[in-house]
Structures are given as C-alpha cells and as structure tokens.
C-alpha positions in Angstrom: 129.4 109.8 72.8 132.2 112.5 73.1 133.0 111.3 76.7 133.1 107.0 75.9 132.9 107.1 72.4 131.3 105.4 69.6 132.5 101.7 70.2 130.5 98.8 71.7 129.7 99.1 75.0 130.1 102.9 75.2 126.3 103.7 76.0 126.7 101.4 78.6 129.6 102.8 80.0 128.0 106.2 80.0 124.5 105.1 81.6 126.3 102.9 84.9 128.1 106.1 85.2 124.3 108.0 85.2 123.3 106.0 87.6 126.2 105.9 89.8 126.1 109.8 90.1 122.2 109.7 91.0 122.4 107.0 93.4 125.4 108.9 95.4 123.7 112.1 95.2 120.6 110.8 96.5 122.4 109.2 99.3 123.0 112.1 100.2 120.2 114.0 100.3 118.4 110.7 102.2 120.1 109.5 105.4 120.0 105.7 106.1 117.1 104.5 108.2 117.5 102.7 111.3 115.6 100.4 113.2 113.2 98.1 112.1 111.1 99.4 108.9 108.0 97.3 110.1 107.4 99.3 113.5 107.8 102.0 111.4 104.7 102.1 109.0 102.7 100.0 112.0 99.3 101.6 112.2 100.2 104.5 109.7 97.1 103.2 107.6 95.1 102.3 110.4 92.5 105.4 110.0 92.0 104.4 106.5 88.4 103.1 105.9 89.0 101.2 102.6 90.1 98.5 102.1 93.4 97.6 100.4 92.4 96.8 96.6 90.4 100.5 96.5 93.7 101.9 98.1 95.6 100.4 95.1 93.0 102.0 92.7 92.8 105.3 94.1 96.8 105.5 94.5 96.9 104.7 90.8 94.5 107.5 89.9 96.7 109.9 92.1 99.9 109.1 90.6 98.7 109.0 87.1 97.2 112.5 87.4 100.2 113.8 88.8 102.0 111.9 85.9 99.8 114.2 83.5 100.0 117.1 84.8 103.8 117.1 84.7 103.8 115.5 81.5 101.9 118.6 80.2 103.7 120.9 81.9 
C-alpha cells in the first residue's frame, strides 16, 4: 500500500508487478527449450507398469504429502 497506494486499482497494480518480477527471474534461472517437446517425453513413461488413471492417483498422493509436510513445517 505504501508503494501504489490506497486508491482503486492499487492491489492490482502491486500484484502484475509480483508476477512480473517472478516470471523474469524464473526465466532466468530456466533456459528456453528447443526442439520439439513431444520427442522429448517419448517413451519417458514407457517402464511404467500402471496404467494412466493409477498414475494420476498415485501422483496426487505424492504431491499432497509433500503439500503437508511443507505445510507443517
């Protein structure tokens, strides 16, 4: 509030800027891929033995431990 103030439109003046700032610094950190994506994940799964709906399932149980475990920390 001290950098846009309190008038309309300030919070979303402050949050593009937010975003901005994270999206240049993470370009950054992540150069640009080339070539086609497609050819790049062929066959990366292809030693799974599950099929895609359990991969979903057991993706979301990953994530959402690792989302409470940091949440506790």
């Amino acid at each position: 509030m001290r950098r846009f103030g309190y008038g309309k439109g300030a919070l979303s003046k402050a949050a593009e800027e937010a975003i901005m700032k994270w999206i240049l610094s993470n370009e950054k950190e992540n150069p640009e891929f080339e070539g086609d994506p497609v050819e790049a994940i062929v066959g990366l799964l292809s030693g799974v033995d599950i099929g895609s709906v359990e991969l979903q399932h057991e993706t979301k149980k990953t994530w959402s431990q690792k989302v409470l475990k940091n949440a506790i920390n």
